[in-house]
Short mmCIF file of the C-alpha atoms (twelve columns), coordinates in Angstrom:
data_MODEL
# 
_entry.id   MODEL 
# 
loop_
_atom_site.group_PDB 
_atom_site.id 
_atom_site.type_symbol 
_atom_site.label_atom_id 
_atom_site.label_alt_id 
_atom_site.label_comp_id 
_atom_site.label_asym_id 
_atom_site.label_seq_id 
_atom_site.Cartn_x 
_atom_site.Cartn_y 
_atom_site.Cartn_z 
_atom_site.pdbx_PDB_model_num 
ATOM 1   C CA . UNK A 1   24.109 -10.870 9.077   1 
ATOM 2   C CA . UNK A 2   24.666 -7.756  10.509  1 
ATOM 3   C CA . UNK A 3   22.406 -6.899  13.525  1 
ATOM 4   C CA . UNK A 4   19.336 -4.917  12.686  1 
ATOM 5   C CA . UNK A 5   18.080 -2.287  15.432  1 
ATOM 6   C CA . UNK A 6   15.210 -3.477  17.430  1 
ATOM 7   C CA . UNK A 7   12.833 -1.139  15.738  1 
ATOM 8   C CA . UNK A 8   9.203  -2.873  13.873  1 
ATOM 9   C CA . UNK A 9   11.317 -2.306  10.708  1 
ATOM 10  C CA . UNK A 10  13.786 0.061   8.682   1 
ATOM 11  C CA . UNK A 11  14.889 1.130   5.424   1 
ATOM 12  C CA . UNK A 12  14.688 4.192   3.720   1 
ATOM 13  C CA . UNK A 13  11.799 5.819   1.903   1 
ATOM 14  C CA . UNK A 14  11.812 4.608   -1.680  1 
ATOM 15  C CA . UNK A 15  8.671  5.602   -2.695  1 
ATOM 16  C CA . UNK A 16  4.879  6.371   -2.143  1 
ATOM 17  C CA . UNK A 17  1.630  4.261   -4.078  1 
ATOM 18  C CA . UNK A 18  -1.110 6.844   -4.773  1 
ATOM 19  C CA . UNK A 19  -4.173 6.183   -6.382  1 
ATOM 20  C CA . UNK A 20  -4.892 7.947   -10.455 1 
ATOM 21  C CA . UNK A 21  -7.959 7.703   -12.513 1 
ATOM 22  C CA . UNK A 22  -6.369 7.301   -15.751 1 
ATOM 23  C CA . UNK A 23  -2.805 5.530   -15.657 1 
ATOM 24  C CA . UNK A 24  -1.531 6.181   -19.172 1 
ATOM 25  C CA . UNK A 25  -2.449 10.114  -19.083 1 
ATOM 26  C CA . UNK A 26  -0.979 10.752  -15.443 1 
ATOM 27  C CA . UNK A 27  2.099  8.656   -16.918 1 
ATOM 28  C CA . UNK A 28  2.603  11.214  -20.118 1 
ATOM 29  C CA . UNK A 29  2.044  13.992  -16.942 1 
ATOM 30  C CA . UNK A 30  4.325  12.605  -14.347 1 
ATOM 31  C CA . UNK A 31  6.593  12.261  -17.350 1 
ATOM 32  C CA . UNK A 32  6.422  16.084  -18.243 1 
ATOM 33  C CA . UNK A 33  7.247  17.157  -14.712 1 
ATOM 34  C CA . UNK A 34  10.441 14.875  -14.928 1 
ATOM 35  C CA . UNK A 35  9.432  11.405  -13.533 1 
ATOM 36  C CA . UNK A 36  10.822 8.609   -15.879 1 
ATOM 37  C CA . UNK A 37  8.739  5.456   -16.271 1 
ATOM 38  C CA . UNK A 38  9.852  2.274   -15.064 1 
ATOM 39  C CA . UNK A 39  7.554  -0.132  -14.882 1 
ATOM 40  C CA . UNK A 40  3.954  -0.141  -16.804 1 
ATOM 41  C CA . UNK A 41  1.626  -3.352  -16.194 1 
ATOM 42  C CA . UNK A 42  -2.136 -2.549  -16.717 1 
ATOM 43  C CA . UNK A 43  -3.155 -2.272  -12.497 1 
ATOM 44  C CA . UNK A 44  0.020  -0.426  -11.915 1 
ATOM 45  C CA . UNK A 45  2.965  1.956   -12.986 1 
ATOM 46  C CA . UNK A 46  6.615  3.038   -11.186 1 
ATOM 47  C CA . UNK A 47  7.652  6.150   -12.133 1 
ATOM 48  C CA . UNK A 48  10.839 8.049   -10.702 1 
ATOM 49  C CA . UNK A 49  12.380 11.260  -10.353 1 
ATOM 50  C CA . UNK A 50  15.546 12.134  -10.824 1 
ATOM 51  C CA . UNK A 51  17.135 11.275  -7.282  1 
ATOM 52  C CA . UNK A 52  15.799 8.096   -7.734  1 
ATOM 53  C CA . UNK A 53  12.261 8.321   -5.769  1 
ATOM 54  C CA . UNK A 54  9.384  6.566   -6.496  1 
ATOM 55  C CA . UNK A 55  5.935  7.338   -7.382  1 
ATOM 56  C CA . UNK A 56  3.475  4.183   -7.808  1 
ATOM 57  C CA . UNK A 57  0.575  4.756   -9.913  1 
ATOM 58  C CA . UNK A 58  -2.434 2.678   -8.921  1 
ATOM 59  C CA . UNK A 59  -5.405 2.997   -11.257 1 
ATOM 60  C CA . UNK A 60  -9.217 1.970   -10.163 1 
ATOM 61  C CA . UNK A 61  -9.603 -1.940  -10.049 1 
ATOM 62  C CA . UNK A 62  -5.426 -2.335  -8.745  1 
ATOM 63  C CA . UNK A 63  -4.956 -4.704  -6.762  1 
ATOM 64  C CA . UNK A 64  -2.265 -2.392  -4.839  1 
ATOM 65  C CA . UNK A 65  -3.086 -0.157  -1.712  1 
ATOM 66  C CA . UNK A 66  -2.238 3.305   -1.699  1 
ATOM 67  C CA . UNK A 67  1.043  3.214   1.134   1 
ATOM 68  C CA . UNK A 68  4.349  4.726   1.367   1 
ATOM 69  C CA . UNK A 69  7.225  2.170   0.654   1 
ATOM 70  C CA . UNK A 70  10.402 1.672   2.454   1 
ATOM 71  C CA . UNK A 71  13.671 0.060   1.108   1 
ATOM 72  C CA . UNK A 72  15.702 -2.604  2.678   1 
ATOM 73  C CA . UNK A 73  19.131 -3.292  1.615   1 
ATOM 74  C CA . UNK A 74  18.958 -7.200  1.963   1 
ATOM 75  C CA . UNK A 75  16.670 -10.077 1.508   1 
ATOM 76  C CA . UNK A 76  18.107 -11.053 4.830   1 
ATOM 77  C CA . UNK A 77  17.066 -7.597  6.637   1 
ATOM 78  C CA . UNK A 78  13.332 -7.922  4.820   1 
ATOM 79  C CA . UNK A 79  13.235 -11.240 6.378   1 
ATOM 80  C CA . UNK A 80  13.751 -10.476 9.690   1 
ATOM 81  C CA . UNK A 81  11.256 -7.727  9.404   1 
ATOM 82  C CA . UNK A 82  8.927  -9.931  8.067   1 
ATOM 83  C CA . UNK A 83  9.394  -12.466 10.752  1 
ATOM 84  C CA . UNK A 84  9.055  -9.346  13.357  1 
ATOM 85  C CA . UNK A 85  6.113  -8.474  11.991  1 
ATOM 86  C CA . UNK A 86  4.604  -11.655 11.152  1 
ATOM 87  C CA . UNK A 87  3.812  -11.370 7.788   1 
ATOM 88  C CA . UNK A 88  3.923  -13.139 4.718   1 
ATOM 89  C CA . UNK A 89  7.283  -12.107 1.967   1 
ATOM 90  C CA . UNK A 90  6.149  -12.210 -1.506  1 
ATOM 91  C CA . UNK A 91  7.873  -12.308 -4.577  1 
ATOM 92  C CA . UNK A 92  6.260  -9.795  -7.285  1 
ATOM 93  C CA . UNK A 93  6.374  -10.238 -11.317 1 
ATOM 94  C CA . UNK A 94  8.567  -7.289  -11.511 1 
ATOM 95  C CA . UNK A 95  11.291 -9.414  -9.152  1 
ATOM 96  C CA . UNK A 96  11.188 -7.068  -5.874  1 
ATOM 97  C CA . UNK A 97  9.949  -9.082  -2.905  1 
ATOM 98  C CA . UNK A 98  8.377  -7.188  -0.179  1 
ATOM 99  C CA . UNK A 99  5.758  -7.607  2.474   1 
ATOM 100 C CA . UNK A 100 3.263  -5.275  3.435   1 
ATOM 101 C CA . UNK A 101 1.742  -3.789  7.158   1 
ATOM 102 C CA . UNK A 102 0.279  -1.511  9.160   1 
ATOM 103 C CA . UNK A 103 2.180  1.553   9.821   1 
ATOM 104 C CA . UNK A 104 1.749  5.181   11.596  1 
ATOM 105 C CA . UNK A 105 -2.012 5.672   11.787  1 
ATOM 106 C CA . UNK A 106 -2.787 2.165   10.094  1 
ATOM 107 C CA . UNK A 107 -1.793 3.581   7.326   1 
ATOM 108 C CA . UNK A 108 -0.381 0.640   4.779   1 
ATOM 109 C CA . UNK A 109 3.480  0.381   4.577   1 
ATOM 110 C CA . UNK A 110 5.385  -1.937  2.138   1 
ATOM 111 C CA . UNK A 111 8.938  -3.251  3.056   1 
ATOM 112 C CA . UNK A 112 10.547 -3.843  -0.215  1 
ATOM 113 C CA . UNK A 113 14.207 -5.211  -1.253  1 
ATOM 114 C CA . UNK A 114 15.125 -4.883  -5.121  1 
ATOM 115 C CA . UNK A 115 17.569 -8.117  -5.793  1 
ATOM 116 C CA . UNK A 116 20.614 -7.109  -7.425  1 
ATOM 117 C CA . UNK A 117 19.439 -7.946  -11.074 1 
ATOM 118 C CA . UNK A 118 16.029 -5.645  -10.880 1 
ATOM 119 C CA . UNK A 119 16.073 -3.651  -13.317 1 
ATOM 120 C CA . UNK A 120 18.530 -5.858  -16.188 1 
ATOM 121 C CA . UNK A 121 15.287 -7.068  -18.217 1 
ATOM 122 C CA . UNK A 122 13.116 -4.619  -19.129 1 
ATOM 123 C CA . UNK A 123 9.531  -5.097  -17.845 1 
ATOM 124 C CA . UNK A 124 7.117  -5.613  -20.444 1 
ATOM 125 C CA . UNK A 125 4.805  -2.173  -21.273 1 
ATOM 126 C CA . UNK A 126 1.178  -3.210  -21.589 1 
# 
């Protein structure tokens, strides 16, 4: 494994969870300013731009936090984060694993890795 920096944890910004009132209409908007949909379960929705950024959708009831998410480029390098950190990795329906904390502010940050098949099987639109 290569060694990580010393730093709580790293990555790069992948993409931010904000709350919405109404997840299929801010969907068709995010869509009309250029955001494609990639993901769509009924407590949340992944949307990104064109660059590849992400914008999480979380509508009342989700089960999500509002946070900003960082990337990790191995399940390796989310482990040892997790371990730093000592918190729990979970592995989500949509097949990202990621563990969540407190960041800047104790504001919520996710830690997420995307295995190399995310993204083969569609997910399933609800």
């Amino acid at each position: 494994m290569t060694e990580l920096p010393e730093s709580r944890f790293g990555g790069v910004v992948d993409h931010v969870a904000v709350r919405c009132e109404d997840l299929r209409r801010d969907v068709g908007e995010y869509e009309r300013i250029g955001f494609k949909l990639e993901t769509l379960y009924e407590d949340w929705a992944m949307m990104r731009d064109a660059r590849g950024f992400g914008l999480a959708l979380l509508p009342p009831g989700s089960k999500h936090p509002p946070h900003l998410g960082m990337r990790v480029e191995s399940r390796e390098e989310l482990e040892e984060y997790a371990r730093r950190e000592g918190r729990p990795v979970r592995e989500h329906r949509d097949r990202t694993v990621s563990f969540y904390t407190k960041g800047v502010g104790g504001q919520t940050v996710e830690v997420i890795y995307y295995p190399p098949d995310y993204g083969e099987k569609k997910q399933p639109e609800v």
